[in-house]
C-alpha positions as YAML, in Angstrom:
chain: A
units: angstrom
residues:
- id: 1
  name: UNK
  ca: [69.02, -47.25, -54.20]
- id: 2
  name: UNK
  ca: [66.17, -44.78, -55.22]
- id: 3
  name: UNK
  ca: [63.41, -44.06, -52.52]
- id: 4
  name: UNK
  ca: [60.88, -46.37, -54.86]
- id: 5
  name: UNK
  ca: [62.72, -48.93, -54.26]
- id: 6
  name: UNK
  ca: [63.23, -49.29, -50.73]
- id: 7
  name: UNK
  ca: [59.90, -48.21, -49.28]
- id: 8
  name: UNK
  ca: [57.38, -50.52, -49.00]
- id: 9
  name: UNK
  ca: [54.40, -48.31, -49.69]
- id: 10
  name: UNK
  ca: [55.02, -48.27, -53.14]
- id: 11
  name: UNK
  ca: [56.39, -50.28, -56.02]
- id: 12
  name: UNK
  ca: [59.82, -49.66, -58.21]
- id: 13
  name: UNK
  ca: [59.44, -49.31, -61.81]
- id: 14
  name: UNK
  ca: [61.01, -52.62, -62.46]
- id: 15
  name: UNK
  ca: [58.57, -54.60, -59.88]
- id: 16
  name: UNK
  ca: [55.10, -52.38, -61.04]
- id: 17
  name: UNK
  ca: [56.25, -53.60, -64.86]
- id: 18
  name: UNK
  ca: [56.59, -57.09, -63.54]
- id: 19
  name: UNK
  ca: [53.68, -56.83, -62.04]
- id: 20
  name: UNK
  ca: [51.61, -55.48, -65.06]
- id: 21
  name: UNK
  ca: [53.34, -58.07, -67.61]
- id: 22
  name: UNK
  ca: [52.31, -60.73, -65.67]
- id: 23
  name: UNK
  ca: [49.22, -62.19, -67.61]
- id: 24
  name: UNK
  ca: [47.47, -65.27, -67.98]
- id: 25
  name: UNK
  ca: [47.11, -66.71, -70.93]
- id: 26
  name: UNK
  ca: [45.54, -69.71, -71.82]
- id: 27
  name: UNK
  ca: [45.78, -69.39, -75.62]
- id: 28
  name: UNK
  ca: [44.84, -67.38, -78.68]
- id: 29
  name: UNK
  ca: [40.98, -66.81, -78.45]
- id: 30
  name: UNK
  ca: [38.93, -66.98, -81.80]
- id: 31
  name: UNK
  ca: [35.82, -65.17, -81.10]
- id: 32
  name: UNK
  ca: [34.32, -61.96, -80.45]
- id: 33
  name: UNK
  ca: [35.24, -61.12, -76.54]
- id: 34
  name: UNK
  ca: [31.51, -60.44, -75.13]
- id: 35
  name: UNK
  ca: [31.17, -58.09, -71.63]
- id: 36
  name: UNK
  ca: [31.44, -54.58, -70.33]
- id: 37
  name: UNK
  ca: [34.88, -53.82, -71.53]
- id: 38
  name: UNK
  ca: [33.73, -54.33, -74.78]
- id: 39
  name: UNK
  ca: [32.35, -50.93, -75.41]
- id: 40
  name: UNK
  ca: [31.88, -48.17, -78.14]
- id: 41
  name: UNK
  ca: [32.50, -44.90, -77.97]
- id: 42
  name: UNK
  ca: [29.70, -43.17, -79.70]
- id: 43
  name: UNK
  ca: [27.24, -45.09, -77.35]
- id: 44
  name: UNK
  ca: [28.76, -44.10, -73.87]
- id: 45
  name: UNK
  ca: [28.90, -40.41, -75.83]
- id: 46
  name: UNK
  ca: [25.93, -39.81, -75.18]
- id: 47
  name: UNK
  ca: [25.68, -41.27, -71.41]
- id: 48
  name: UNK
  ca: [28.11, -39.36, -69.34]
- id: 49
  name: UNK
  ca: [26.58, -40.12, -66.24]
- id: 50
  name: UNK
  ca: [27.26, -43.42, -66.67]
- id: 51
  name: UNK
  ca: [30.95, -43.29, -66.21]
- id: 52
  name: UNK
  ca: [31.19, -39.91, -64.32]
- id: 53
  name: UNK
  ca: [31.33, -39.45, -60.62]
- id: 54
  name: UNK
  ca: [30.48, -35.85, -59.42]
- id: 55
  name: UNK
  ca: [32.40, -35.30, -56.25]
- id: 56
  name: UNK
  ca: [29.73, -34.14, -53.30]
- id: 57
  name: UNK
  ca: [30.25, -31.81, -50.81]
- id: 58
  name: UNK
  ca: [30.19, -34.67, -48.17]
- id: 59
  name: UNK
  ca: [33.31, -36.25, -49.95]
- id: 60
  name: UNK
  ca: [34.91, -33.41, -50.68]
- id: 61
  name: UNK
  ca: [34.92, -32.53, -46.77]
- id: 62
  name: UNK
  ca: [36.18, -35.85, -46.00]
- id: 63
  name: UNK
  ca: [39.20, -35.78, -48.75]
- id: 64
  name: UNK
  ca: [39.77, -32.29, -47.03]
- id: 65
  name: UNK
  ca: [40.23, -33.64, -43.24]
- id: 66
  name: UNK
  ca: [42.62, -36.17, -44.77]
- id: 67
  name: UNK
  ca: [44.85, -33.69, -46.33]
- id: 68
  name: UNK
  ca: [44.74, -30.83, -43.11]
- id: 69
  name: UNK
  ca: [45.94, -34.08, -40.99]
- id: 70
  name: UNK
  ca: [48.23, -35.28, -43.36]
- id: 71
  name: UNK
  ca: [49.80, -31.57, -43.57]
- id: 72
  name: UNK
  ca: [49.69, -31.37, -39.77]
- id: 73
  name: UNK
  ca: [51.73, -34.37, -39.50]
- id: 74
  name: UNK
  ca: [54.52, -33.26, -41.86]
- id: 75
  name: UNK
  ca: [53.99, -36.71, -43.99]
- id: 76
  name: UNK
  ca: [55.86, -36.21, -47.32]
- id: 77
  name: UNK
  ca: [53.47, -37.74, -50.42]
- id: 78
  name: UNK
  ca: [56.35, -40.46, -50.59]
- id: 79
  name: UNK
  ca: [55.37, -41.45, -47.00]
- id: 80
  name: UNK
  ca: [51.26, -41.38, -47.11]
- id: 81
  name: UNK
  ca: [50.31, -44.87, -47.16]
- id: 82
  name: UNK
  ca: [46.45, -46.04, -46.51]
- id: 83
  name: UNK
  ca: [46.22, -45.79, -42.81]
- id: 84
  name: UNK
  ca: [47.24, -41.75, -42.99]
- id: 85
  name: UNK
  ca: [44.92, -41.14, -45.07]
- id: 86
  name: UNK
  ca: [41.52, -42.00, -43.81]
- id: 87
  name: UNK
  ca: [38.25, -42.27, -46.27]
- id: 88
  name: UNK
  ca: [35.94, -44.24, -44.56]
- id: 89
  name: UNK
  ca: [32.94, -42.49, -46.16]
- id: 90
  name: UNK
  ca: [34.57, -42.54, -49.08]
- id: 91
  name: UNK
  ca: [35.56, -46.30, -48.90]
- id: 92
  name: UNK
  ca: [32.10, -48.14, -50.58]
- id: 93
  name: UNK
  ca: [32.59, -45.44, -53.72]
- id: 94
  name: UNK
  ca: [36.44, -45.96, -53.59]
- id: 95
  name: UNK
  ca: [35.90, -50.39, -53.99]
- id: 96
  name: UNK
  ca: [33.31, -49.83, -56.74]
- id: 97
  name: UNK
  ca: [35.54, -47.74, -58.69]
- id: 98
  name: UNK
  ca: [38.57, -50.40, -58.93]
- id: 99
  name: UNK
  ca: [36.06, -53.27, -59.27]
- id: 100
  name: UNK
  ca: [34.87, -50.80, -62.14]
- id: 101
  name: UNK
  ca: [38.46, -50.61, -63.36]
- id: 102
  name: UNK
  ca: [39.34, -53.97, -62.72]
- id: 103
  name: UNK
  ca: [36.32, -56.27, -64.17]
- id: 104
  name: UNK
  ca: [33.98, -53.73, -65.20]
- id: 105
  name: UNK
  ca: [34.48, -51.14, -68.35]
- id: 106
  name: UNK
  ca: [37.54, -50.34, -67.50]
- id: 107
  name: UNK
  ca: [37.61, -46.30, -66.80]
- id: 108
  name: UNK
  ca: [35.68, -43.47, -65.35]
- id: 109
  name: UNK
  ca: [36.07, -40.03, -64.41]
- id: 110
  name: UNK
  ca: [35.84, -38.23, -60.91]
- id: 111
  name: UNK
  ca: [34.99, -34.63, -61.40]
- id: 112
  name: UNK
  ca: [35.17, -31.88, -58.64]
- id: 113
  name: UNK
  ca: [38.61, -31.88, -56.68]
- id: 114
  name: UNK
  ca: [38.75, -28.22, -56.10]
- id: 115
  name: UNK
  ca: [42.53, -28.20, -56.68]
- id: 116
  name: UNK
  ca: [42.70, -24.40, -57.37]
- id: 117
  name: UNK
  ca: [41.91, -24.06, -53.77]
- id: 118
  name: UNK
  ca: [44.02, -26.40, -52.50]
- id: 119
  name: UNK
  ca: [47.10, -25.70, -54.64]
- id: 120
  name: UNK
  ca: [48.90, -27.96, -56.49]
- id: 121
  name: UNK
  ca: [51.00, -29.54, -53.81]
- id: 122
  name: UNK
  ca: [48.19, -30.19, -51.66]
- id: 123
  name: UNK
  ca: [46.15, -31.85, -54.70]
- id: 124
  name: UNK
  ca: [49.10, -34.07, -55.16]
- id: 125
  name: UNK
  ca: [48.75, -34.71, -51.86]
- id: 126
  name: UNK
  ca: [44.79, -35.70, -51.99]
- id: 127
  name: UNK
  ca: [45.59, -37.61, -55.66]
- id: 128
  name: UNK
  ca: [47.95, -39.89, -53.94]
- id: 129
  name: UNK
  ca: [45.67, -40.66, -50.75]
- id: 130
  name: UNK
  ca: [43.00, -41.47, -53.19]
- id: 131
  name: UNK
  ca: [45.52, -43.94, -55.01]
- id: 132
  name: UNK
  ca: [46.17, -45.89, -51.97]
- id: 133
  name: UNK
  ca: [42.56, -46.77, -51.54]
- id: 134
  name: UNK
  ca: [42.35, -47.90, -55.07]
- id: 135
  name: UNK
  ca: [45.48, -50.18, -55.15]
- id: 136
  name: UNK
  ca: [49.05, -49.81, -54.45]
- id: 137
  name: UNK
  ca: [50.92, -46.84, -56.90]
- id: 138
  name: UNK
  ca: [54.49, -47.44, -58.57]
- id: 139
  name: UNK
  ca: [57.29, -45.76, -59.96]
- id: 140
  name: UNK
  ca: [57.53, -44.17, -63.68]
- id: 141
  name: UNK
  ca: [60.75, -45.09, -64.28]
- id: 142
  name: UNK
  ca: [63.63, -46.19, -63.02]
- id: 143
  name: UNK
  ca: [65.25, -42.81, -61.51]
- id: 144
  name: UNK
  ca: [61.47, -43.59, -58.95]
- id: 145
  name: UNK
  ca: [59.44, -40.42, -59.91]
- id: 146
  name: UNK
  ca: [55.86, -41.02, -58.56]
- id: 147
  name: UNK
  ca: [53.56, -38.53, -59.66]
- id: 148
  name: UNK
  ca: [54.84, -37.56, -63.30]
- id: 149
  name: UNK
  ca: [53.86, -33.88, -64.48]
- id: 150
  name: UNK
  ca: [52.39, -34.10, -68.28]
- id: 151
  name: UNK
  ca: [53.57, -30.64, -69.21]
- id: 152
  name: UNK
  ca: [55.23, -29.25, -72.18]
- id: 153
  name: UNK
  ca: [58.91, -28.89, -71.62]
- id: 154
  name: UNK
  ca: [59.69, -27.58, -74.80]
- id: 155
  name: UNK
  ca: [61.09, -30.81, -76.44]
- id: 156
  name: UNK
  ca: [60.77, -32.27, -79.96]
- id: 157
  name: UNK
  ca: [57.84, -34.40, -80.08]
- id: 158
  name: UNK
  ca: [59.52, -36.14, -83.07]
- id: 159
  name: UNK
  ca: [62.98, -37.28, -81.48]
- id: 160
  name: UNK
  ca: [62.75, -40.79, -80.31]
- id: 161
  name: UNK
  ca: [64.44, -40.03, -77.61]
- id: 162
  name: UNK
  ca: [61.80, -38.26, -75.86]
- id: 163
  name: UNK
  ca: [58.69, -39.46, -74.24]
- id: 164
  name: UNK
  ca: [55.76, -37.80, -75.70]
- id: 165
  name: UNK
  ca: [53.85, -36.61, -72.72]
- id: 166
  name: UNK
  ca: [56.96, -34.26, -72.08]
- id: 167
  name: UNK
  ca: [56.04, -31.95, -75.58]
- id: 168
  name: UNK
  ca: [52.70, -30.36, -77.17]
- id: 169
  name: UNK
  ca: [52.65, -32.81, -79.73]
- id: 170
  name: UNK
  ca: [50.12, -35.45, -80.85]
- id: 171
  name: UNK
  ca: [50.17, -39.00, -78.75]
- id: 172
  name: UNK
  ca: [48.96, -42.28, -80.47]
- id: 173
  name: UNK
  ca: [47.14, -44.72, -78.59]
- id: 174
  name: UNK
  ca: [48.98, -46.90, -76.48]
- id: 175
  name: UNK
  ca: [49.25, -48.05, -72.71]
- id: 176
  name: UNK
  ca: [51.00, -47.19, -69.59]
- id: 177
  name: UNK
  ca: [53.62, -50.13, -67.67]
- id: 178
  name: UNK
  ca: [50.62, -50.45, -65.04]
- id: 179
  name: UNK
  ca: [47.60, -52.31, -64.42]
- id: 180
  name: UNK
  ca: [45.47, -48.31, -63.93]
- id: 181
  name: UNK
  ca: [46.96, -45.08, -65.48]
- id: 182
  name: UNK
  ca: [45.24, -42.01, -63.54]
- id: 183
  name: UNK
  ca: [45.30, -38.12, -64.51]
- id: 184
  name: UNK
  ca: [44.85, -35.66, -62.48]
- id: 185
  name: UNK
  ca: [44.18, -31.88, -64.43]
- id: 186
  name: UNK
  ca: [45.33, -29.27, -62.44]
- id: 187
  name: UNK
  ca: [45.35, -26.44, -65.47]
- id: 188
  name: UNK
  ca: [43.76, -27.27, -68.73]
- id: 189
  name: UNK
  ca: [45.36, -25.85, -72.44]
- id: 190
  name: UNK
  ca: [43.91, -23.33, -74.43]
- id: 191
  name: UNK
  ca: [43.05, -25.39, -77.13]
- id: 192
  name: UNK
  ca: [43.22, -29.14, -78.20]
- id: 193
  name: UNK
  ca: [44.65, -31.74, -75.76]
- id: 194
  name: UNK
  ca: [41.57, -33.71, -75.74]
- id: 195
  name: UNK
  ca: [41.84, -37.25, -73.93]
- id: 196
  name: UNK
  ca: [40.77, -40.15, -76.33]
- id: 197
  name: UNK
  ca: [39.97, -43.65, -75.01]
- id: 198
  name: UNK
  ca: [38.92, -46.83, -76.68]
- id: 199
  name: UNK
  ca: [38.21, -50.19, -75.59]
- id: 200
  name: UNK
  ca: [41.04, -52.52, -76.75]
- id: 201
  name: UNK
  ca: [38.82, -55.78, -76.59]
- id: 202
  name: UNK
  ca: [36.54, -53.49, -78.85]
- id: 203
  name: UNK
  ca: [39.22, -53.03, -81.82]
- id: 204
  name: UNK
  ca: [40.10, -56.88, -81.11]
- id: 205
  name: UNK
  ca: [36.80, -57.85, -82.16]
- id: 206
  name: UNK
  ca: [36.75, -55.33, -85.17]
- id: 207
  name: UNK
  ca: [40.39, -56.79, -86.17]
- id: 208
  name: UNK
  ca: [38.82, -60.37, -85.66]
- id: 209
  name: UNK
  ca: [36.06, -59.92, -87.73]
- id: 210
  name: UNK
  ca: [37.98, -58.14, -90.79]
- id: 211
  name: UNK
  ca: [41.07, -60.06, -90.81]
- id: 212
  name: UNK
  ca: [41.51, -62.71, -88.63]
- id: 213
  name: UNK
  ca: [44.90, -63.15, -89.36]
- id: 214
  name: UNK
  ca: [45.91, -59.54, -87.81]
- id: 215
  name: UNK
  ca: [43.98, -61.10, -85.04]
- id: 216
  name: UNK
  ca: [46.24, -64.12, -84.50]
- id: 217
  name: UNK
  ca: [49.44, -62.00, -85.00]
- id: 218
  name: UNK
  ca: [48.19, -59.86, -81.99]
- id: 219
  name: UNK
  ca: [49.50, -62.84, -79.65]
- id: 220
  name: UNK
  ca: [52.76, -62.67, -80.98]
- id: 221
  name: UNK
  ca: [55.83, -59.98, -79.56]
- id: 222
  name: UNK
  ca: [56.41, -56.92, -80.54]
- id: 223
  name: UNK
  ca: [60.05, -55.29, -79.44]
- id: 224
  name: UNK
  ca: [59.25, -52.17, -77.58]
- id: 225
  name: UNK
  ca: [61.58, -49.43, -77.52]
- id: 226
  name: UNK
  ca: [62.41, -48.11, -74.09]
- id: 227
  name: UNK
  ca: [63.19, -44.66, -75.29]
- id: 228
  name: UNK
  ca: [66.54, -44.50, -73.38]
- id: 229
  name: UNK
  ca: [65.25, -44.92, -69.84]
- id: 230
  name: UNK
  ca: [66.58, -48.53, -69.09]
- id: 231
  name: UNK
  ca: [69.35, -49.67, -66.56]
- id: 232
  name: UNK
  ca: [73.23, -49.22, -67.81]
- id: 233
  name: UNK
  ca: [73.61, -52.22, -69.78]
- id: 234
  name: UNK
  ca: [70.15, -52.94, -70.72]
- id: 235
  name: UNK
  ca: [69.03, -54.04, -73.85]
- id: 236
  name: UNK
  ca: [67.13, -50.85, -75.34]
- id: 237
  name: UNK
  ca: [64.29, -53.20, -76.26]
- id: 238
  name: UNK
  ca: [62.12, -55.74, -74.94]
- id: 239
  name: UNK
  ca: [59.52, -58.48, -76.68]
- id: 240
  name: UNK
  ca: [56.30, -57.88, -75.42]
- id: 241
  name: UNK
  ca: [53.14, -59.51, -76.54]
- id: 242
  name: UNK
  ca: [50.43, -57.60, -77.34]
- id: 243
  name: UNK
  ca: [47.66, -59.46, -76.49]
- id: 244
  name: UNK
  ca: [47.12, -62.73, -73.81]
- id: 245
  name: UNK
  ca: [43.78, -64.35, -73.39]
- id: 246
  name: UNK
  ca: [42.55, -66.44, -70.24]
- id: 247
  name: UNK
  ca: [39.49, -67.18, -68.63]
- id: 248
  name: UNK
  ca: [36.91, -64.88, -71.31]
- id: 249
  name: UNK
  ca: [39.33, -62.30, -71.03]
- id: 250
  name: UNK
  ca: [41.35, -59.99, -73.01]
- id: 251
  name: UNK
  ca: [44.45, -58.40, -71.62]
- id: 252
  name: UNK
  ca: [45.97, -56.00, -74.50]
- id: 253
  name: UNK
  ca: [49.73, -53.87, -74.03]
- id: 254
  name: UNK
  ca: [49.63, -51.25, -76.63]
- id: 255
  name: UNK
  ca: [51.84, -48.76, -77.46]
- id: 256
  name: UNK
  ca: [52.15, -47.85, -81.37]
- id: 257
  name: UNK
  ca: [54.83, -44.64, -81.08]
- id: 258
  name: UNK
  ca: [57.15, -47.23, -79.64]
- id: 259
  name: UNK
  ca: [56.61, -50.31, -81.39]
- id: 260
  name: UNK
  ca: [57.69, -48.44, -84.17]
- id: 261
  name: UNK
  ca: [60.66, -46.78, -83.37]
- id: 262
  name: UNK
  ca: [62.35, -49.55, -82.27]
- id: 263
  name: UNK
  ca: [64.08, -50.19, -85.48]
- id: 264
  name: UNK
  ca: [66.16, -47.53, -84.90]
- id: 265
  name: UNK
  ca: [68.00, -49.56, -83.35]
- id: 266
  name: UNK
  ca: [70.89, -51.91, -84.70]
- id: 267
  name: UNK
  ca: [69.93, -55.31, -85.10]
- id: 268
  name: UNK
  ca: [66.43, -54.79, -84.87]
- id: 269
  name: UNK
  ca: [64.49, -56.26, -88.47]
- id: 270
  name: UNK
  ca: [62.35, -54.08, -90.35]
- id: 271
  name: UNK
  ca: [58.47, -54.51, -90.01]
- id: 272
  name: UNK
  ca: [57.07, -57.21, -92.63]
- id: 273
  name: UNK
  ca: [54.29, -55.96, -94.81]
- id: 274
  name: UNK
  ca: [51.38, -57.62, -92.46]
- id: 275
  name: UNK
  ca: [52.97, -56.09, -89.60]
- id: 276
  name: UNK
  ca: [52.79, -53.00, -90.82]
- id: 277
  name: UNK
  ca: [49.24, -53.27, -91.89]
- id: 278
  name: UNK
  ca: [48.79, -54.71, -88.21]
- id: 279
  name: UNK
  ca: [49.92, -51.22, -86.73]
- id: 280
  name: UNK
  ca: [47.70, -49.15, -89.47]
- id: 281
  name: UNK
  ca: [44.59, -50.93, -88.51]
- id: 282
  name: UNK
  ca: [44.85, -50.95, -84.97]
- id: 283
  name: UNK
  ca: [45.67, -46.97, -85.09]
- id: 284
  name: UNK
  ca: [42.69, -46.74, -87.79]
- id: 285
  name: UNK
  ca: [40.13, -48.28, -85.38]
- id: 286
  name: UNK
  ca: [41.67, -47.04, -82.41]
- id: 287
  name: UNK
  ca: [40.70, -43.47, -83.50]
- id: 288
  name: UNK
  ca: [37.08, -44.16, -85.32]
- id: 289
  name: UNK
  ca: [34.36, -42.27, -84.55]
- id: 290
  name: UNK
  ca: [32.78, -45.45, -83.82]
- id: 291
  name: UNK
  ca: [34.81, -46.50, -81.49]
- id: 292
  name: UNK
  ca: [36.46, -43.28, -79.60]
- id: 293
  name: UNK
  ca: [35.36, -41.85, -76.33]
- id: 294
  name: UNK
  ca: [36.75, -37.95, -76.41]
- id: 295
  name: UNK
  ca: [37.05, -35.83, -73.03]
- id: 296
  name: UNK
  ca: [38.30, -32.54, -72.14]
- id: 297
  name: UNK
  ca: [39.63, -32.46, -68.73]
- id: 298
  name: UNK
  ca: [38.58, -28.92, -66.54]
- id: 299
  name: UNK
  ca: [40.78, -28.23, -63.06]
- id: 300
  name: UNK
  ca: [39.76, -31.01, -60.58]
- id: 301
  name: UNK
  ca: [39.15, -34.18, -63.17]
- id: 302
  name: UNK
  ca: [40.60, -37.68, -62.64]
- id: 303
  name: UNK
  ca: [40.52, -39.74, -65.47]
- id: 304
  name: UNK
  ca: [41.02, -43.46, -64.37]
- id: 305
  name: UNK
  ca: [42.41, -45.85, -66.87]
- id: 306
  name: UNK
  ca: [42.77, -50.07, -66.87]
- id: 307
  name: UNK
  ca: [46.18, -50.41, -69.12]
- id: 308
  name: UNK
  ca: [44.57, -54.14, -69.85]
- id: 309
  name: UNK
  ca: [41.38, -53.13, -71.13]
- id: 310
  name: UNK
  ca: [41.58, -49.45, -72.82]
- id: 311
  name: UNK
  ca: [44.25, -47.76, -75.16]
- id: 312
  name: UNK
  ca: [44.31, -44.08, -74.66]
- id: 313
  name: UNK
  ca: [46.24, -41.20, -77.04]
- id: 314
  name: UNK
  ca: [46.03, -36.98, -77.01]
- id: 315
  name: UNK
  ca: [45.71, -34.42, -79.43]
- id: 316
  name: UNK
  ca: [47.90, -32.14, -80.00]
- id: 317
  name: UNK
  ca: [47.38, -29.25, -77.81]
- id: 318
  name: UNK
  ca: [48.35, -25.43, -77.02]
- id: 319
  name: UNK
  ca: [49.07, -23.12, -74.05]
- id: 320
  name: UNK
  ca: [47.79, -20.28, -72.69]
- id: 321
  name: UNK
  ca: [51.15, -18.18, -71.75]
- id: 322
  name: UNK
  ca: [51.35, -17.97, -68.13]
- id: 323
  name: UNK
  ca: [48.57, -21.12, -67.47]
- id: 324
  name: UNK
  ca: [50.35, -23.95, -69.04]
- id: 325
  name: UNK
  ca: [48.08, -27.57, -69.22]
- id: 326
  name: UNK
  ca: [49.49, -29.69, -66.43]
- id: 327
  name: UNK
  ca: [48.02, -32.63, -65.49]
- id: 328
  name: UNK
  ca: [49.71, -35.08, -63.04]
- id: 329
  name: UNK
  ca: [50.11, -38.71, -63.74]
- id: 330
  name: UNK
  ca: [49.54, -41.80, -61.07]
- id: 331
  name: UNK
  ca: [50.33, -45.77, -61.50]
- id: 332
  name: UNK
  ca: [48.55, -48.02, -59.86]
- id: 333
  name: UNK
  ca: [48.77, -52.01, -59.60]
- id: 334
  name: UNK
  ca: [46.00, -54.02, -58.35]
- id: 335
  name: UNK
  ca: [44.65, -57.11, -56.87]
- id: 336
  name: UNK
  ca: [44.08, -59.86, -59.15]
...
C-alpha cells in the first residue's frame, strides 16, 4: 500500500478522482451560463490586480515561522497536516482565496514566495502548508507522488505514452483529476512556457451560441486515455463526460491531448465527423485572443486553478542550460 493511501492527511489518486468526478447534474442546460466564472481573457488582461495577490512582508514572516517550526520538528511534507502548520494571520486571505476558487472566477495568482531563499525543499515545504489551508491535497497517480515536478526529462512530447508536463513540448488545454490544480515556479525557462487559462463556461457559451448541437454533445462521454498509469488489469480508458450542469452551474472535465489518443487503442471507434469538429472548436476558442488569459510565471508564483471552471494549456518552452524551468505541481479537493 503506497503512503497516499494509508495516511489520512491526504487523498489517493483513486479517491481525489472520485472525488473530482463526482458532479451534480441536473440536466443539459440551454442557455448562456451568467456569473463570475464566465470571464474573458482580454478583459481581466488588462486588470491584474484583480486576480493577483502580492505576498506582504507580514505574510511572508508568518509562512516563514511555519516552515523554521516545521523543520525543527523533523515533519516530512508527507506528514504536515493543518495543525503543524499554523497561518492564523494568513487564515481570512487563505478562505477568500478557495471561496474565490470554488464559487468565484475560478483562479488567481499569489506572487512573492521568496523560494530562492528558502531552497527548493523548504518551498515545497511552505507550498504544501499553504495547501492544507485551502483544502485537502491528493495523489498524482497511483504510485502516490504528491508534489509532481513539471520539468523536462528529455522525453518525446509526441509518444502517447508520456504525459506532457514531463517534455518541452506544447500542452493543449485540458484539466487536472482535481477539484484545484496549483503551480508553484521555482525556476522559470528561457523562453516560451507561458501559462494560458480560459474560462470553460466561457467557450460553453461561445459553443452554445454557434452550434448548439456541439453544445448538447458536450454532456455526452468521451473515453479518456489514461496514458499507461492505471492499476494492472485496468481498462486503459474510461467514459467521462465532459460537461454536467446543476443548480446555474457549469462543471466542465477537459482534456483534448487525451481524448484523442485514445483510439490507439483496440476496440476503441474512430471519432465521427461532429466529434471531431467538437474537439477543433473547443481547442479554437480555448486559445482565442478573446478568450485567453496568458501569464509568465517568475520564482515565487502560485498559480491556482478550479479543474471545474477553467481549462489551462502551455507553450512550448526552452531552457537555460544549468537553470532548467521547474515548477512544482499540487492537487487539491475541496468542500462542496
Amino acid at each position: 500500500m503506497s503512503p497516499a493511501a494509508a495516511d489520512p492527511a491526504f487523498q489517493s489518486f483513486a479517491a481525489q478522482a472520485l472525488h473530482y468526478f463526482r458532479r451534480e447534474h441536473e440536466g443539459a442546460c440551454g442557455e448562456p451560463i451568467a456569473g463570475p466564472a464566465a470571464w474573458r481573457g482580454a478583459d481581466l488582461a488588462r486588470h491584474p490586480e484583480t486576480w493577483t495577490h502580492e505576498l506582504q512582508s507580514g505574510e511572508i514572516e508568518e509562512l516563514d515561522a511555519a516552515r523554521q517550526a516545521v523543520r525543527a520538528r523533523g515533519l516530512a511534507l508527507a506528514a504536515i497536516r493543518r495543525e503543524d502548520f499554523p497561518l492564523p494571520g494568513l487564515a481570512p486571505t487563505l478562505a477568500r482565496w478557495t471561496r474565490e476558487l470554488r464559487d468565484g472566477r475560478g483562479f488567481l495568482l499569489v506572487r512573492g514566495l521568496p523560494v530562492a531563499r528558502w531552497g527548493d525543499a523548504d518551498s515545497a515545504l511552505v507550498y504544501w502548508g499553504l495547501g492544507q489551508h485551502l483544502g485537502r491535497p491528493g495523489a498524482q497517480n497511483p504510485e502516490g507522488e504528491l508534489l509532481g515536478h513539471v520539468v523536462d526529462t528529455h522525453e518525446e512530447a509526441t509518444n502517447p505514452h508520456v504525459r506532457r508536463y514531463r517534455t518541452r513540448g506544447e500542452i493543449r488545454f485540458h484539466c487536472d483529476l482535481a477539484d484545484v490544480v496549483g503551480l508553484l515556479c521555482l525556476r522559470g525557462a528561457r523562453t516560451g512556457g507561458a501559462s494560458r487559462i480560459t474560462s470553460s463556461v466561457s467557450v460553453f457559451n461561445e459553443i452554445l451560441t454557434r452550434r448548439p448541437d456541439l453544445a448538447q454533445r458536450l454532456y455526452e462521454p468521451f473515453l479518456l486515455d489514461s496514458r499507461d498509469e492505471q492499476r494492472e488489469g485496468a481498462r486503459p480508458y474510461f467514459p467521462v463526460p465532459a460537461c454536467r450542469h446543476a443548480r446555474g452551474r457549469l462543471a466542465t472535465f477537459w482534456h483534448s491531448d487525451y481524448f484523442r489518443s485514445v483510439v490507439r487503442h483496440a476496440g476503441v471507434a474512430p471519432f465521427t465527423d461532429l466529434e471531431l469538429e467538437l474537439l477543433d472548436l473547443y481547442e479554437e476558442l480555448a486559445g482565442s485572443e478573446a478568450l485567453r488569459l496568458d501569464m509568465h510565471f517568475a520564482p515565487g508564483d502560485v498559480q491556482l486553478i478550479s479543474n471545474h471552471t477553467v481549462v489551462h494549456a502551455r507553450t512550448a518552452y526552452e531552457d537555460a542550460p544549468g537553470a532548467e524551468r521547474h515548477l512544482l505541481r499540487l492537487w487539491l479537493s475541496l468542500e462542496r
